[in-house]
N, C-alpha and C positions, 0 to 999 in steps of 0.2 A: 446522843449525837445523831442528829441526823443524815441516814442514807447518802450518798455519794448519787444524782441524777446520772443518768447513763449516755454519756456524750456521742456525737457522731463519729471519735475517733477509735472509741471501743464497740462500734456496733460491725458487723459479721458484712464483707462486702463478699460477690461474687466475680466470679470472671470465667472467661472462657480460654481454655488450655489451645484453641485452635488459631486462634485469633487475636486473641489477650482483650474482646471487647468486657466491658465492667459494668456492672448493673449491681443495684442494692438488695433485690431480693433475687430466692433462685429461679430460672426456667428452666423448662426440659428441651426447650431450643434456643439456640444461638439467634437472637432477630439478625445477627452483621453477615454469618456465614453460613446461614441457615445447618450448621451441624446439630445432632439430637446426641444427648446425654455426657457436653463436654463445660457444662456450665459446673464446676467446682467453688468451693467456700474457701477463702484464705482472711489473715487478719487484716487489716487497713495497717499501714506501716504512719509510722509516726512522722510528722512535718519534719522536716529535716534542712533548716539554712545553710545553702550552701557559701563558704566562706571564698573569697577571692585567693589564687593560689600563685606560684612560678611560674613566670611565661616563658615555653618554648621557643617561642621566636617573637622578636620583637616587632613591632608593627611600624612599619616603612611608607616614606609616600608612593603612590601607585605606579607616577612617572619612574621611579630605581627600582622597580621588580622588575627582573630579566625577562622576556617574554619568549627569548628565545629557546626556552628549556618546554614551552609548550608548542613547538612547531610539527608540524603535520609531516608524516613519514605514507607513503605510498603503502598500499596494499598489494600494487603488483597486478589488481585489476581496475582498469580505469572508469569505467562503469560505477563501482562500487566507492571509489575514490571520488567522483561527481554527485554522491548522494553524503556522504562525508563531509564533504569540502573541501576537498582537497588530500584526504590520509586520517590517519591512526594519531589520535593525539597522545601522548606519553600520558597513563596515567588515567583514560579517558577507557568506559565503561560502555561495551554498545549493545543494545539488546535485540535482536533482530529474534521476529517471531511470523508465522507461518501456518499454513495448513497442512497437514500430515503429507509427504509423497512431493511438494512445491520443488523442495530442491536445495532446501535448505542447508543440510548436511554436505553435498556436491560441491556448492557456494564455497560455502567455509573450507574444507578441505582443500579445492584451489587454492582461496586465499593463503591456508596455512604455509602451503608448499612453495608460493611465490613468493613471501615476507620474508621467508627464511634466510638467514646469510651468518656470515662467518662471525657478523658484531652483534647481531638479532636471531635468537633463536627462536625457535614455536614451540610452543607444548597444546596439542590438541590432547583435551582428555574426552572422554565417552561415555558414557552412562547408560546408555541404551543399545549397543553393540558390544561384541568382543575387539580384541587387538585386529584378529585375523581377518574378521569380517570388514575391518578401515581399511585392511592394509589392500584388500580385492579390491576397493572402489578406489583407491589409490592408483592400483597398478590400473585400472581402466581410464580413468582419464589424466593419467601421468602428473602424477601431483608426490613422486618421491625427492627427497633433499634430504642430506645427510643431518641436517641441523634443526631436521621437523622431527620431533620425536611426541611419540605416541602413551597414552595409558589410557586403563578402562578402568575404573573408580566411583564409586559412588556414595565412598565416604569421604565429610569436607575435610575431616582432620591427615587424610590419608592425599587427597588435591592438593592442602596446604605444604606436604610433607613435599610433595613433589616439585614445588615452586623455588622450598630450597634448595633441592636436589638440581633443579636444570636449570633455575634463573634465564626465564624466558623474559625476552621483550613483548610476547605475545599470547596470550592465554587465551584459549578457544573451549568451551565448556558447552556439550551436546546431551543434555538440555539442564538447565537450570532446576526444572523440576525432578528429576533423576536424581541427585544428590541431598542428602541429610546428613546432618549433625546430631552426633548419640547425644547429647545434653541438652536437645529439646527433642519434648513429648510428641508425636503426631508421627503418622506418615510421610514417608517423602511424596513432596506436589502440596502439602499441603500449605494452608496462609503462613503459620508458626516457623514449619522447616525452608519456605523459597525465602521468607524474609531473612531469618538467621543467616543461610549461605550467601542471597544475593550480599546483606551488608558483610559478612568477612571476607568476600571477593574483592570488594569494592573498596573497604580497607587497605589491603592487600595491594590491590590494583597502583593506589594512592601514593603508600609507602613505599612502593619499589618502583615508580614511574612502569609502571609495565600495563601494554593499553590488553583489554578485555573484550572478547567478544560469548554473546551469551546467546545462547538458545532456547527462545520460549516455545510454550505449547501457546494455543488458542483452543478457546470455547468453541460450540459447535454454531454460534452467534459470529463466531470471528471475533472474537475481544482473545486479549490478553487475559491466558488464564495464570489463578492466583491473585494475589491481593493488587489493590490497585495503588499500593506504595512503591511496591515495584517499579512501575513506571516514572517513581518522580525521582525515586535515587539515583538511574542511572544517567547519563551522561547524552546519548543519543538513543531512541527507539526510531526501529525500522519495521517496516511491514514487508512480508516476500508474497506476492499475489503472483495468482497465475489462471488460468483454467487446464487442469492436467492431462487433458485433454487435446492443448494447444501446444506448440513450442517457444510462445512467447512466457516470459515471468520477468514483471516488475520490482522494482526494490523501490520503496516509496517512504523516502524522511517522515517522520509524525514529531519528533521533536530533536533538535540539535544544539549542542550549548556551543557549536563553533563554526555552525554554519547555517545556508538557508533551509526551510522546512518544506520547500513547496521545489527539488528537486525530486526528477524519476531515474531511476537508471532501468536500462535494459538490457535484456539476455536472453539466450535464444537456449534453451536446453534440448541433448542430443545421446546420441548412444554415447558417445564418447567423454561427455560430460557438459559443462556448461561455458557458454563463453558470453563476452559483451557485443551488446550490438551499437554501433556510433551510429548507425543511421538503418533505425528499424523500418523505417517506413513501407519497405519493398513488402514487408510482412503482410501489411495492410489492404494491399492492393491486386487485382486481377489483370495481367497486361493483355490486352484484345487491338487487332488490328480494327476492327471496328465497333462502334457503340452497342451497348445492347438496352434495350427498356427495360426500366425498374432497376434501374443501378446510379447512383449521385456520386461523386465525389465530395468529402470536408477537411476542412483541416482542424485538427481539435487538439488541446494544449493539454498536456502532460507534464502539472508542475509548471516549469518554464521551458519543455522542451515541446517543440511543434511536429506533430505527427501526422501524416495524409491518412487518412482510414478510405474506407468505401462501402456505402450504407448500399443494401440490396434488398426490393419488395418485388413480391411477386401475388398476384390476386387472381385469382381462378371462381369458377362458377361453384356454390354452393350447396350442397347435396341436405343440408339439415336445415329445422328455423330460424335457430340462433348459429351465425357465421362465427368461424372460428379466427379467433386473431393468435395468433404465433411470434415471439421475438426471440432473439436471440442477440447476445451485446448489446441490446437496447433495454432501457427502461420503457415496460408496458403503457404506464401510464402516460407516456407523450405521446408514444404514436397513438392512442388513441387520443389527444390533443388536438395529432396534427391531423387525424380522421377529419375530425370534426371537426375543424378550420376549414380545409378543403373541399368537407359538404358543404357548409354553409356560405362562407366567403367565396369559394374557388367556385364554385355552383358545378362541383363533378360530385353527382348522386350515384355514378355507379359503383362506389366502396360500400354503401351500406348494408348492399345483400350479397355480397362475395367474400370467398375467403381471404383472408389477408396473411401473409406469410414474411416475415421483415427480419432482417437479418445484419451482422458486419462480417466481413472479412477477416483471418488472422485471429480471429478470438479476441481484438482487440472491446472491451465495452467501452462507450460513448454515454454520456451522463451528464455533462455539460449541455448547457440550452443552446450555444454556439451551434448545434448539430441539426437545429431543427429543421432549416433551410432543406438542409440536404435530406433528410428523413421526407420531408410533406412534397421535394421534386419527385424524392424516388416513387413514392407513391403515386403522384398524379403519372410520372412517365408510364408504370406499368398498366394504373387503369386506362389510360388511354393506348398502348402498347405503341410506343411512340419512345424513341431514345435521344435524350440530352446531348447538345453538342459535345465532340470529340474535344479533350482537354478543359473539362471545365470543372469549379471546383464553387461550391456555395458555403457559404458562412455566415450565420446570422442566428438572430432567436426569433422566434414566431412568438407574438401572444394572439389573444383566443379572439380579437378585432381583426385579426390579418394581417397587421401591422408587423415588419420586420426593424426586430431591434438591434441597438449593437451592440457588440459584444467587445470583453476587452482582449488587448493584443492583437487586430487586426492585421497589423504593419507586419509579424510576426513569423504570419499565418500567410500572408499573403508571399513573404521571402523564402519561406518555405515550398510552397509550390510551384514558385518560379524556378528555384534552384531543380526541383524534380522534372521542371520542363513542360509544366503545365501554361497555356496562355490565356485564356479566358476565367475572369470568378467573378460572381455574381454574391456581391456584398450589401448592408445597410448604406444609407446617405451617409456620408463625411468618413470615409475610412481614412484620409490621412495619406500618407506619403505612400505612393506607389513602385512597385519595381519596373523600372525601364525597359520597354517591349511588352508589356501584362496588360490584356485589355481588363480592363473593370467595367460591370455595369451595376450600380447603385441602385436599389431597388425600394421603395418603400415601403409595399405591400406585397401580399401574395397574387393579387392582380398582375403587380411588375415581373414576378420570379415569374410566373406561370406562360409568358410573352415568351420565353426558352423555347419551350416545344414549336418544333415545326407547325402550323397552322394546315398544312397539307394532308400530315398524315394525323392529325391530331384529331382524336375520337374518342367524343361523351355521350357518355347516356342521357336520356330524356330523364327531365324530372319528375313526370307523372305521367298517366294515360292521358291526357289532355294533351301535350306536348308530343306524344307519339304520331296524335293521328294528324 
């Protein structure tokens, strides 16, 4: 009788106990999660047809599902409720992540204490704190309610236990990666233990219409750490940006399954805790009875919310060969952009042997091309030490011909600065509907923008020893 050949169902597969990635022979690293020595042998389980079974619920046309049992319920901060969409959707999974120190923890514990009510209860639990250490930052920015109740847990089956126990409308979980499950292998944080608890949260969350909020770590890159499934099961991811160094911090949508993704909310953080700001702007800006050089006004979009910032350079005489360039809120690589527009188009040579010093206001960062305008005034204002008319506000994108382009939302941008009292802005051609009383002047080039500065007091350097003498 001839041998049995030895099929691919009886041959020896591998996997990874961190990740569960599967490969046919062994390595001594994970290629998926780069871990060293979690590559294990198990057998290949046998094909298995799975046979059609009982349906739970019957399948309905779309128009007869109630929709009203998905309606959005307030947070209690309206900031947070505008990157939302309006609230906490029943049932509805949110993963907000962060840099160590951002504000995170602060956030949510507001949130918990204001959600809280006699028909909605909260269960903050904790993972990386004691009781007593919530309960200090509680008493500091007054976030107690009788119906907000607290644990420190960091096992899931001991979370789950507690969900029967208070039947919360609200589950807040500090951090995601703190918490493990004894029935899977790994440390807690890791691929195996965040996916296991994020999906029996999210189960959970599902079954009991009860909305979730979670707390991630981030990379030292700023990603979301842990597997990148993570991301796709839950229901909305949130970013909390900030510089902690400032008192502004953003909350910026990256994905929503019930609203838009391109809203920001704002919030001003303080000794006393953290609140919303409706109209950050003032953060942005420097109030001066009169002009000073090397400072522009922009207006630059946040999401769909319009914010005044205020760009500041400042260039001094050179002590070394190679000048120093300095930014701060800025992306390096434009203002040296707009450098180089300026020499070349604007014909002011006196940037290229001086220090350069460029900065925002508020810590706000500006990133968008819409900004350029006002980055290559400030610049030319300071080299020539010469200050931009009183109330004026530029908006456009520069490319490297001179040429000013436009940008989207103008109309926006423009209602924005007028509601703060500004009257002059210096835009691309064709902006579109103007506000009543707002002088505009359309500019094409940086030749146009540059016609700004006083002629009187406006002072450039020669472009060579030839033009000196």
């Amino acid at each position: 009788m001839a041998a049995r050949t030895k099929t691919t169902k009886d041959r020896p597969s591998y996997r990874c106990t961190e990740c569960g990635w599967q490969t046919a022979k062994w390595l001594g690293r994970c290629p998926e999660c780069q871990a060293w020595g979690t590559i294990e042998e198990y057998g290949a389980s046998a094909v298995r047809t799975t046979t059609p079974g009982r349906v739970t619920t019957s399948a309905v046309p779309i128009g007869q599902v109630d929709g009203r049992q998905a309606t959005a319920r307030s947070t209690g901060v309206p900031e947070l409720d505008r990157v939302l969409g309006g609230g906490l959707v029943p049932g509805a999974v949110v993963l907000l992540a962060g840099e160590p120190g951002v504000g995170k923890s602060t956030l949510l514990l507001d949130v918990a204490a204001k959600a809280a009510s006699d028909e909605h209860r909260t269960l903050y639990v904790t993972g990386e704190e004691s009781a007593s250490q919530v309960r200090l930052r509680a008493d500091r920015i007054k976030a107690i309610d009788d119906h907000l109740y607290l644990a420190a847990e960091t096992d899931l089956a001991a979370v789950l236990g507690h969900l029967d126990a208070v039947k919360p409308s609200l589950l807040i979980l500090d951090s995601v990666q703190t918490v493990a499950s004894p029935e899977i292998d790994g440390a807690p944080g890791g691929m195996a233990q965040v996916r296991e608890v994020a999906g029996a949260l999210i189960r959970a969350s599902k079954d009991r219409g009860m909305s979730t909020l979670l707390v991630g770590h981030v990379t030292k890159d700023g990603a979301i750490a842990g597997p990148r499934l993570l991301e796709h099961l839950v229901d909305v991811v949130l970013h909390f940006e900030g510089d902690r160094h400032a008192r502004l911090r953003l909350v910026r949508g990256v994905k929503n399954r019930y609203g838009a993704t391109d809203e920001v909310g704002c919030f001003e953080l303080h000794d006393e805790g953290i609140t919303g700001l409706a109209d950050p702007s003032g953060l942005f800006l420097t109030r001066r009875d009169e002009p000073v050089p090397g400072t522009c006004l922009t207006v630059t979009l946040e999401g769909r919310r319009p914010l005044v910032a205020e760009v500041q350079a400042l260039t001094v005489d050179s002590q070394i060969p190679s000048p120093r360039r300095t930014t701060s809120g800025l992306e390096t690589s434009r203002v040296s952009m707009m450098l180089a527009v300026l020499e070349q188009r604007g014909r002011i040579s006196a940037l290229g042997k001086r220090d350069i010093y460029s900065a925002t206001v508020g810590g706000v960062k500006l990133s968008e091309p819409a900004a350029d305008l006002a980055i290559a005034l400030a610049l030319a204002s300071a080299a020539s030490d010469t200050p931009l008319p009183k109330n004026l506000v530029a908006i456009g994108e520069v490319g490297l011909a001179g040429e000013v382009r436009r940008v989207t939302g103008v109309q926006r941008r423009l209602a924005e600065a007028h509601r703060l009292g500004f009257t002059h802005a210096l835009v691309p051609t064709d902006p579109g509907k103007v506000p009543p009383g707002m002088k505009v002047l359309e500019v094409a080039d940086m030749g146009d923008a540059l016609r700004v500065l006083p002629r009187s007091r406006r002072r450039e350097a020669p472009r060579d020893e030839e033009d000196r003498r």
